[in-house]
C-alpha positions in Angstrom: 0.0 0.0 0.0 1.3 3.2 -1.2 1.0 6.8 -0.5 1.3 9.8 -3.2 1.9 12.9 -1.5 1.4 16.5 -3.8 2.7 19.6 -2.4 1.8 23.0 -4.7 4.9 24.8 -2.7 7.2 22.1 -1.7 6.9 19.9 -4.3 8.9 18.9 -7.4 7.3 16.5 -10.5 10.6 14.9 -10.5 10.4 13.3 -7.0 9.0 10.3 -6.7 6.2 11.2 -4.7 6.5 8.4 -1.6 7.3 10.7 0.7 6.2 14.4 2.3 9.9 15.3 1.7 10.0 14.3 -1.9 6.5 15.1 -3.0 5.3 15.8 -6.4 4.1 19.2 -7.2 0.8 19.0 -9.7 -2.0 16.8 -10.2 -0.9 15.5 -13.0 1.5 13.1 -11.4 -1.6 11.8 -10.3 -3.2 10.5 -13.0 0.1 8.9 -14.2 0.6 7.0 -11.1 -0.7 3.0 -11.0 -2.7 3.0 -8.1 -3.5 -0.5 -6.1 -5.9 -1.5 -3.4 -5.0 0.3 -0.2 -3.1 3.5 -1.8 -4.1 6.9 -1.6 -2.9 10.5 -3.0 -2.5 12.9 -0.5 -3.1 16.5 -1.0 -1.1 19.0 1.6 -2.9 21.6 3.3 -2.3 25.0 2.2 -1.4 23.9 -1.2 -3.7 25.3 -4.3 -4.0 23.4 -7.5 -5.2 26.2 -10.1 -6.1 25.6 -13.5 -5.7 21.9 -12.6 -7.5 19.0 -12.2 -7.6 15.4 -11.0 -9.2 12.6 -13.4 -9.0 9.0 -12.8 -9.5 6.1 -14.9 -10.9 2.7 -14.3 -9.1 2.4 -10.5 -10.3 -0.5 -8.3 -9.5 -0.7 -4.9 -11.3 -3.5 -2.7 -13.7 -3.6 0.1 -11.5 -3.9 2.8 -8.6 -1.5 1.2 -9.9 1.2 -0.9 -8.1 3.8 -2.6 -7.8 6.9 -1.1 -8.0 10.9 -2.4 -7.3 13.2 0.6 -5.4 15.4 2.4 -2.1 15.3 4.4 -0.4 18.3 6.6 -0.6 20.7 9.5 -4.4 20.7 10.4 -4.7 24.4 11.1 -4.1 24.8 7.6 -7.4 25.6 5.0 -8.1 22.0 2.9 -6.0 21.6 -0.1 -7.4 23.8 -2.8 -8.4 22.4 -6.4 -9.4 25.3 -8.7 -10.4 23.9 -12.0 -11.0 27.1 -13.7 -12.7 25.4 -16.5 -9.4 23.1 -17.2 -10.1 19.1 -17.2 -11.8 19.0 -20.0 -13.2 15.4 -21.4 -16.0 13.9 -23.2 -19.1 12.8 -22.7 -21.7 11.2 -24.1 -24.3 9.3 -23.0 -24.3 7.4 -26.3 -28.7 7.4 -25.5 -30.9 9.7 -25.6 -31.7 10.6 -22.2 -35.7 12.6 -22.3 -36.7 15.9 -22.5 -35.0 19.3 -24.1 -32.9 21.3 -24.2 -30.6 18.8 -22.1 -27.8 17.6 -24.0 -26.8 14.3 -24.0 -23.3 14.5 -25.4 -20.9 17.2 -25.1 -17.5 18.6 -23.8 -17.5 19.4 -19.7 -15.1 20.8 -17.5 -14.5 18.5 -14.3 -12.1 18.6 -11.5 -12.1 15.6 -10.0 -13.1 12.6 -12.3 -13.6 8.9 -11.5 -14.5 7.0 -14.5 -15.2 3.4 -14.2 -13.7 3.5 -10.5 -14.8 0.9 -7.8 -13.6 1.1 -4.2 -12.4 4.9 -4.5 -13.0 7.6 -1.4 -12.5 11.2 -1.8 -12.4 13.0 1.5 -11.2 16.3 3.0 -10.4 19.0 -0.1 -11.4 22.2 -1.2 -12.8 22.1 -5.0 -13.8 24.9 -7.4 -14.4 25.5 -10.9 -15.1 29.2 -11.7 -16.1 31.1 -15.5 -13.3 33.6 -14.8 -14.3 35.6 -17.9 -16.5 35.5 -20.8 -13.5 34.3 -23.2 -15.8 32.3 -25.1 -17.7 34.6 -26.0 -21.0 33.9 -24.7 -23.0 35.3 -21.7 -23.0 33.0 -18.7 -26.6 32.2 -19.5 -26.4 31.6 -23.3 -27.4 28.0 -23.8 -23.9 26.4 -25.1 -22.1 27.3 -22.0 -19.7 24.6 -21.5 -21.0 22.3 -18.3 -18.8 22.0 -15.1 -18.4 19.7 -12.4 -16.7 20.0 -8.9 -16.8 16.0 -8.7 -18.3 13.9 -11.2 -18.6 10.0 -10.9 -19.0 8.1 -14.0 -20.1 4.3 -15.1 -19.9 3.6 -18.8 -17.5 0.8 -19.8 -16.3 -1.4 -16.5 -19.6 -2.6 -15.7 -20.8 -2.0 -11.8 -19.5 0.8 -10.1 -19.0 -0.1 -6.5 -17.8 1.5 -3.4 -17.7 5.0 -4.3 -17.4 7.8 -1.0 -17.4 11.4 -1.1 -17.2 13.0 1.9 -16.3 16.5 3.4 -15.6 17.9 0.3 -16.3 22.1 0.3 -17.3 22.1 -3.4 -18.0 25.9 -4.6 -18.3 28.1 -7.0 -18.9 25.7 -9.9 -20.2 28.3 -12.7 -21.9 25.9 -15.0 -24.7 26.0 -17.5 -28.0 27.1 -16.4 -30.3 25.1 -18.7 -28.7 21.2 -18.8 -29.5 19.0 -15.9 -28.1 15.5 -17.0 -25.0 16.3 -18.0 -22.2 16.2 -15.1 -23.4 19.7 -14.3 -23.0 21.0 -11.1 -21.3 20.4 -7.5 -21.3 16.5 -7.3 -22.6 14.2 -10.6 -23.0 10.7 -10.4 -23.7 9.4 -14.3 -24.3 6.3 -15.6 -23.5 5.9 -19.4 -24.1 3.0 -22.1 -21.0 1.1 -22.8 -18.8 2.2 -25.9 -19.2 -1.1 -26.8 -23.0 -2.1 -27.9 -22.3 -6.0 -27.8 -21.5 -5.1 -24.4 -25.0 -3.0 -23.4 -26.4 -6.5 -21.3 -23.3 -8.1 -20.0 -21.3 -5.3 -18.8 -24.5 -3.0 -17.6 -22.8 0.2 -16.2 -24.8 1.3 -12.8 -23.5 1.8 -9.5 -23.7 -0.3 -6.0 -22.5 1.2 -2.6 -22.4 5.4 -3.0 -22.0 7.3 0.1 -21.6 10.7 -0.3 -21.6 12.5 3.1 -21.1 15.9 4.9 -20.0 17.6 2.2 -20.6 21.3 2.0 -21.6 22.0 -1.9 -22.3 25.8 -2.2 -22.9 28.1 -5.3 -22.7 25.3 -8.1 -24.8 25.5 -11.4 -27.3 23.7 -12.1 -27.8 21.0 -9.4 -26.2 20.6 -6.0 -26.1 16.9 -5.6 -27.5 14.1 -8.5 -27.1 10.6 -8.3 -28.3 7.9 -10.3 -28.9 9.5 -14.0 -28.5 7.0 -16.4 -28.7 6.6 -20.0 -30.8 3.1 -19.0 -34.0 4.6 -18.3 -34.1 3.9 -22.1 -34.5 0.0 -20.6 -36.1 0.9 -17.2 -38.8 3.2 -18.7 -39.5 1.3 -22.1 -38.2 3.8 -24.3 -39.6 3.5 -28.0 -37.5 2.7 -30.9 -37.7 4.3 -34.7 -37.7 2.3 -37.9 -34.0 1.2 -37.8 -34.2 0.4 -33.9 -32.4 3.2 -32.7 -33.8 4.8 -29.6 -36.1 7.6 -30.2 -36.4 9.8 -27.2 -39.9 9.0 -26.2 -41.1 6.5 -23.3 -43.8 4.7 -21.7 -43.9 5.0 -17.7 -47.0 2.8 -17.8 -49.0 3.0 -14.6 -46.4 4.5 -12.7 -44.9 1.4 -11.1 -41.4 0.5 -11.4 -40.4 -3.4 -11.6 -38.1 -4.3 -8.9 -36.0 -6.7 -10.9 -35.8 -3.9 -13.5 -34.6 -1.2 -10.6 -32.2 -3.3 -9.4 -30.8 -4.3 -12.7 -29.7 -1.7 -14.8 -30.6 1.2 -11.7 -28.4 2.5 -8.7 -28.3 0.3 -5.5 -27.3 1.3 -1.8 -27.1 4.8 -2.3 -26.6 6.9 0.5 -26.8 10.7 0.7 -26.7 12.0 4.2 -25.4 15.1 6.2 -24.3 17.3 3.3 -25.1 21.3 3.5 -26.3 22.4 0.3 -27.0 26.2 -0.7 -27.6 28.7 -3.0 -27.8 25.8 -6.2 -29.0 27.4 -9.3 -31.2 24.7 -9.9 -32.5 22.0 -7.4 -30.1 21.0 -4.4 -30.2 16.8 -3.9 -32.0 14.7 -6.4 -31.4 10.5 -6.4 -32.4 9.4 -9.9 -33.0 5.6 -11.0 -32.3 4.3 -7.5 -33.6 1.1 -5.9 -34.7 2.5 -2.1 -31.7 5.1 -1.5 -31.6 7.1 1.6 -31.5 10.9 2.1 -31.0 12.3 5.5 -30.3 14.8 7.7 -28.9 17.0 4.6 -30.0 21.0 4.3 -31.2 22.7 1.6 -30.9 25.9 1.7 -32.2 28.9 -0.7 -32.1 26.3 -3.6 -33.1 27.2 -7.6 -31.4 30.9 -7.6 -31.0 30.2 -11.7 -34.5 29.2 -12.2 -35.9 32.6 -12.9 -37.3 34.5 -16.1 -34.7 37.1 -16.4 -32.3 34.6 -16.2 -33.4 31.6 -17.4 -34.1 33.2 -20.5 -32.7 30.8 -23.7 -35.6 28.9 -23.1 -38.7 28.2 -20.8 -38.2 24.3 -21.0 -38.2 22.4 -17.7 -37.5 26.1 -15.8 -38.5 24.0 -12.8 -36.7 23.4 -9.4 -37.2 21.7 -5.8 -35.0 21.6 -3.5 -34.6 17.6 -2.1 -36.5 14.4 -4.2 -36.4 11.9 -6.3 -37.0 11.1 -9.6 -37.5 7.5 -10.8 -36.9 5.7 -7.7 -38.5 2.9 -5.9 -38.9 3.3 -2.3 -37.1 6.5 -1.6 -36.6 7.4 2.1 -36.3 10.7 2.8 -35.8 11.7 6.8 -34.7 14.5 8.5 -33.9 16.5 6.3 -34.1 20.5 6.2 -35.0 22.8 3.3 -35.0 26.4 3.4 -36.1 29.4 1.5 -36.4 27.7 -2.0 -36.5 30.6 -4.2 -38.1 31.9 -7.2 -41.9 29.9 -7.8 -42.9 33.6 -8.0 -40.3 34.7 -10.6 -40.9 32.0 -13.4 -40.1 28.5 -11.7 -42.8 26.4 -11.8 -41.6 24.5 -9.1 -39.8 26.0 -5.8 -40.9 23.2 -3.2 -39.1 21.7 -0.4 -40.0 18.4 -1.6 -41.9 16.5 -4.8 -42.6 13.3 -4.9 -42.1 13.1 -8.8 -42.5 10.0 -11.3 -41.4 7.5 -8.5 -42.8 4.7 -6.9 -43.4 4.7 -3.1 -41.9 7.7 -2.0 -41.5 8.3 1.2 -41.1 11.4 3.4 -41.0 11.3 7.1 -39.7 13.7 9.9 -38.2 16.3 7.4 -38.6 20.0 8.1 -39.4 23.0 5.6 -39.8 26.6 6.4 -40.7 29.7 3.3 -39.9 27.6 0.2 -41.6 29.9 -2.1 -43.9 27.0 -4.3 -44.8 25.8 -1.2 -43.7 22.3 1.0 -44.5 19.4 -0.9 -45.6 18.5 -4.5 -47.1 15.1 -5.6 -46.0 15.4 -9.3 -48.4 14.1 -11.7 -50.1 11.0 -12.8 -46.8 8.7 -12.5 -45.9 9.6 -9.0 -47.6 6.9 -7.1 -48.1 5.2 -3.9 -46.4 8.5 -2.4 -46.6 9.1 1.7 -45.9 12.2 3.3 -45.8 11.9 7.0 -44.5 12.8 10.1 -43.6 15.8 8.7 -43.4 20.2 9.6 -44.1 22.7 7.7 -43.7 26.1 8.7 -45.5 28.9 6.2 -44.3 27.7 3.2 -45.6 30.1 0.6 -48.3 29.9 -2.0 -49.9 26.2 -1.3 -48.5 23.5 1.4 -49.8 20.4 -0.4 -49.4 20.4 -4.3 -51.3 17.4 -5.9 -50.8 18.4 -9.6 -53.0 15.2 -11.3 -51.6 13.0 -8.7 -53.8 9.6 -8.6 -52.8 8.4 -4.4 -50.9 10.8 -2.5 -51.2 10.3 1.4 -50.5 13.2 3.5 -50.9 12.2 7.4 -49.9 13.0 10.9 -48.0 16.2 9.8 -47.8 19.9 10.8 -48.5 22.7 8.8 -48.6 25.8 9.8 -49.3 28.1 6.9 -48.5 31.7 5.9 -50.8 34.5 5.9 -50.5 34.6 2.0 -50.8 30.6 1.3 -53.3 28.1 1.8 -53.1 24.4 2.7 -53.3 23.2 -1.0 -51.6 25.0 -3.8 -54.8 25.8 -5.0 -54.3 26.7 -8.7 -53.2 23.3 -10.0 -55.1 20.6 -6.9 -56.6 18.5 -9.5 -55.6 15.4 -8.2 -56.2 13.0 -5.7 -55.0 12.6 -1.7 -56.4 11.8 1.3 -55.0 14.4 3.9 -55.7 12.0 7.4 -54.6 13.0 10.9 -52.8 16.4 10.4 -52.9 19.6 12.4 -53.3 23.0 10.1 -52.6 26.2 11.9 -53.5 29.3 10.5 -50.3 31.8 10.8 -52.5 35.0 10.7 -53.9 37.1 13.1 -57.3 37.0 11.6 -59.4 34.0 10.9 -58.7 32.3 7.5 -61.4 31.0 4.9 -60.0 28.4 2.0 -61.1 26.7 -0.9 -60.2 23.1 0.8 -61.9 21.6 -2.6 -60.5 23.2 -5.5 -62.3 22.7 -8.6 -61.1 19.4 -10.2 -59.7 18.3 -6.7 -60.4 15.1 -4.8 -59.4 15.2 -1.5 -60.5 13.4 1.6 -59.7 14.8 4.8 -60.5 12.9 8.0 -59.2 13.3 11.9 -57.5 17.0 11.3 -57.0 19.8 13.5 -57.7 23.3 12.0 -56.7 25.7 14.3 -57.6 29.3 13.0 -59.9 28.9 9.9 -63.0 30.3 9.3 -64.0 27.4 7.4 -62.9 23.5 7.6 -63.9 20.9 5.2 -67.5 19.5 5.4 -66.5 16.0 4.7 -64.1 16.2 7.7 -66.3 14.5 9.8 -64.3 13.4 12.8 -62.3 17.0 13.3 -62.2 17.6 17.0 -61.3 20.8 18.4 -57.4 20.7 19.1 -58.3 21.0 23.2 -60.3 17.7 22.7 -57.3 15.9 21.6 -54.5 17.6 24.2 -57.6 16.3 27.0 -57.5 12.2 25.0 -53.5 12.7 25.0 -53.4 12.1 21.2 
C-alpha cells in the first residue's frame, strides 16, 4: 500500500512522490501513477492546484482497502485547494438519448475531480472549485452552449458495476456551470451512468452503481444542481423507451402505470445509495435529487435557498423544464427521505414552476418522514403528476411555506398524514391553482399563521381530497367532509 503525496509549494514532478519530503508538485502526477488496493494521493494543506484538475480512470480498490484521495499536513491549515477554472476537459456522451430538451446528452465538460469506471475509490477532505473567470468564449453566462462543469463527477460507462464509491467533506463551490442542462455532469457533485462504448456489451457489462455514500459535504454556489445521483442513459430500458424504424432509440417513453419493476430497478438502476449530512446552498437549480435508485436514503442534509437560476430574467434561452425543488427523487423505488431541512427555495414567483421543499415526482413509493421546511416559495411538498404513485408524506413540519403547502398536480394516491403545517398569511393548505388530483390528507394539524381567521377553498375545482381526523386551528372554514375534526383541546384532554 502506497502513498502519493502532492505539495503546490514544496513539491517537485521529479520526485518520486512516496514521501512528504519528496512530494510531487501537480496533479498530474496523479493520473500517471498506477494505483492498487489500499493507496491513496494525499493532497497537503495550504497547497492550491489552479487551473488543474484530477481525473481517474478505471481504479479498483477492494472492500477492505480502498483507494484513497485526501489530504495530508498541518491541520490548522485551509483544505488543499483544487481550482479547475474550467481546465479538465473530457467527453461525454451518454451514447442514449436521455428525455426531454434542451438537455444535452453529449458534449465537452469541464470536471475537477473525475472517476471514471472507479470501484472502491474515497474522496475525502479537499477544497474544490471550478469558476467562468471571464467571458473568453464569448457567450453570456446564460447563453445556452455554455460549456458544463463539475466539482466532482462519478461516471459508469464501460467497466460494468461501479462499487464503493465515497465522497465526503468535500467544500465544493463556486462551480459556474450552465444554467439550462441538468443531466449532464453539471453541477457540485454528478453521479452518471452511461451506455457502454461497446453495444455488444450493453447487457453483459451493464454500467450502474452499488454502494455510493456521499456524506457531509458542504456544496455551495454550483450551477445547475447541487447533488444528483443515479442518472443514467438506461432509463431507455427501465422506462421502455420507444424505438424508430431502424431500432435506434427515439427519445420518447412509456412509464405505464407509474410502477417501477423491482427486478428492473435493481438491474440496470443505482443500489445502496446513501446521501446524508451534506449542506447544500444557493444551487442554481435544485439541491439533492437520487435518480433511478432502488430504495436510496436521504438524510439529515439542508437545503438551503435552492433554484437561484430558475428565474425568467435569467433563465431566458428557453422556458423548457425552468422547474426546481429543493430535495426528491425522480424515478426511484422506495425512496426514504428523513430528516432532512429545506430552506427558502426561491423563485416559484419569478418563473419556476416548481420552488418546493419536496416533490414526490415520477417515483414509486416515495416516502417522506420527519423532514422540516420553512418559506420555500412553491410551497412544502408536491405530488407530481399522474406517474408519481403510492407517495406518503408523514410525520412531517411545515412552517408557512408560501403559496400552497400540499401540491397534488394530477396526482392519482398521494397520502399526506400525521404532519404539521402551519401556513403563511398569504398561502393556503393546498396550492390551489393546480389541486386537481387526488390525496387523502388524514390526521394532520393545520394552523393558520394570521392574526385574523382564515377562509380556504379546501376543494378546489377538479380536486379530490378526503380529509379525516385534522385539526384546524384558526380557519373560518374547515372541510364538510371532515367529519371526525375535533377541536385541538379535545385531543390535548385524550393525549393524542
Amino acid at each position: 500500500m502506497t502513498d502519493h503525496f502532492i505539495s503546490s509549494t514544496r513539491g517537485d514532478d521529479g520526485n518520486d512522490g512516496r514521501a512528504r519530503t519528496t512530494a510531487w508538485r501537480t496533479l498530474a502526477r496523479a493520473e500517471d501513477a498506477t494505483l492498487l488496493p489500499g493507496d491513496s494521493i494525499l493532497l497537503e494543506r495550504g497547497s492550491r492546484f489552479v487551473g488543474e484538475s484530477m481525473h481517474l480512470n478505471a481504479v479498483r480498490g477492494q472492500a477492505q482497502h480502498p483507494v484513497t484521495i485526501g489530504c495530508y499536513g498541518d491541520p490548522a491549515l485551509p483544505l488543499p485547494l483544487i481550482a479547475c477554472n474550467g481546465t479538465g476537459r473530457w467527453f461525454e456522451d451518454y451514447r442514449a438519448p436521455i428525455g426531454g430538451a434542451p438537455h444535452r446528452n453529449r458534449g465537452t465538460v469541464s470536471t475537477a475531480v473525475l472517476l471514471r469506471d472507479c470501484s472502491h475509490v474515497h474522496v475525502h477532505d479537499l477544497e474544490i472549485t471550478n469558476q467562468r473567470i471571464d467571458d473568453a468564449d464569448g457567450l453570456a453566462y446564460n447563453d445556452l452552449d455554455v460549456m458544463d462543469r463539475t466539482g466532482v463527477a462519478v461516471i459508469a460507462e464501460n467497466g460494468g458495476t461501479s462499487r464503493g464509491i465515497a465522497l465526503e467533506r468535500l467544500f465544493i463551490h463556486d462551480v459556474d456551470g450552465n444554467v439550462y442542462d441538468k443531466h449532464m455532469a453539471n453541477g457540485g457533485i454528478q453521479v452518471i451512468a452511461h451506455l457502454p462504448e461497446d453495444p455488444t456489451r450493453l447487457e453483459t457489462d451493464i454500467a450502474r452503481f452499488d454502494d455510493v455514500r456521499i456524506a457531509n459535504n458542504i456544496v455551495r454556489d454550483t450551477r445547475r444542481w447541487g447533488i444528483a445521483v443515479g442518472y443514467t442513459a438506461y432509463l431507455n430500458i427501465i422506462d421502455n423507451g420507444g424505438r424508430d424504424a431502424h431500432g435506434d432509440w427515439n427519445n420518447t417513453f412509456d412509464y405505464g402505470d407509474g410502477t417501477i419493476d423491482d427486478e428492473r430497478i435493481r438491474t440496470y438502476g443505482a443500489t445502496n445509495i446513501v446521501v446524508e449530512g451534506n449542506v447544500v446552498e444557493r444551487a442554481g437549480g435544485d439541491a439533492i435529487t437520487v435518480m433511478y435508485c432502488d430504495r436510496p436514503l436521504v438524510r439529515r442534509n439542508i437545503s438551503r435557498q435552492a433554484a437561484k437560476d430558475i428565474r425568467s430574467d435569467v433563465y431566458t434561452a428557453t422556458s423548457n423544464d425552468r422547474v426546481a425543488a429543493a430535495i426528491w427523487p425522480w424515478r426511484c423505488k422506495h425512496a426514504v427521505f428523513e430528516y432532512n431541512e429545506a430552506h427558502d427555495t426561491l423563485n416559484a414567483d419569478r418563473g419556476n414552476g416548481d420552488g418546493q421543499a419536496w416533490d414526490a415526482d415520477f417515483g414509486d413509493g416515495t416516502e417522506y418522514r420527519y423532514n422540516y421546511s420553512h418559506n420555500n416559495s412553491g410551497g412544502c411538498v408536491m405530488f407530481c403528476n399522474e406517474k408519481a404513485v403510492h407517495s406518503s408524506f408523514h410525520h412531517n413540519v411545515s412552517d408557512r411555506d408560501r403559496m400552497g403547502a400540499i401540491d397534488i398536480p394530477r396526482n392519482p394516491d398521494a397520502r399526506v398524514t400525521d404532519n404539521t403545517f402551519i401556513i403563511a398569511e398569504d398561502a393556503d393548505p393546498l396550492r390551489l391553482e393546480r389541486a386537481d388530483g387526488t390525496a387523502t390528507i388524514a390526521d394532520n394539524t393545520f394552523v393558520n399563521a394570521a392574526d385574523a381567521p382564515k377562509r380556504t377553498n379546501w376543494h378546489p375545482q377538479g380536486s379530490h381530497v378526503e380529509y379525516t381526523g385534522n385539526v384546524y386551528i384558526g380557519f373560518a372554514n374547515t372541510p364538510q367532509d371532515d367529519v371526525e375534526v375535533r377541536p385541538a383541546e379535545e385531543r390535548l384532554l385524550n393525549h393524542e
